[in-house]
N, C-alpha and C positions, 0 to 999 in steps of 0.2 A: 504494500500500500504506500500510495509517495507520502512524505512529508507533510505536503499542505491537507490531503485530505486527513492524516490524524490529528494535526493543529485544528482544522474544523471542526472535529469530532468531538478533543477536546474540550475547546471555545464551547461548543453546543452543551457541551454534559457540564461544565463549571456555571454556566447560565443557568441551565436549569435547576442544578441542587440551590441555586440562591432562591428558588422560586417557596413564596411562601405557600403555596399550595401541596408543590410537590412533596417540602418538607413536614406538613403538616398530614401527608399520606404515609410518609414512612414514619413518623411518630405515631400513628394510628397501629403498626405492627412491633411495638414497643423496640423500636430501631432508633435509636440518634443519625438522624442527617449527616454526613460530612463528605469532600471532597479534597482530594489531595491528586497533583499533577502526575499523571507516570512515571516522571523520573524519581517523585518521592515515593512512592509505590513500590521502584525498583529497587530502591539503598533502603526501604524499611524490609523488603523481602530477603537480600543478601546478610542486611543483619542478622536477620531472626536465622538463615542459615547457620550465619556461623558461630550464633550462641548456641543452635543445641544439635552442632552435629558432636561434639563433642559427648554428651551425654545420652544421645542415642545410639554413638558406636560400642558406650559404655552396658549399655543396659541390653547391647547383642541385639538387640531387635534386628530381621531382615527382612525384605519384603519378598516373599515366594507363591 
């Protein structure tokens, strides 16, 4: 997908979570509203990798 169509896409989905509407529907499924840009998306999901690979290698877990 190029560039500018994810920037739209973006744009589109950050617009909308501001919408007091929209946010007032996901508060109706006891959710808190929030939005955060891809790239924080990305460095909060590599975090959380790399706090519990550690403790999952520990506890032998495998996926079979």
């Amino acid at each position: 997908m190029s560039d500018d169509k994810v920037q739209r896409i973006v744009k589109a989905l950050g617009d909308a979570m501001q919408s007091p509407d929209l946010q007032k529907r996901i508060q109706q499924f006891a959710m808190t509203p929030a939005y955060a840009p891809a790239a924080d998306l990305v460095r909060f999901q590599a975090e959380s990798l790399k706090r519990w690979e550690e403790p999952i290698k520990a506890s032998g877990f495998t996926v079979d």
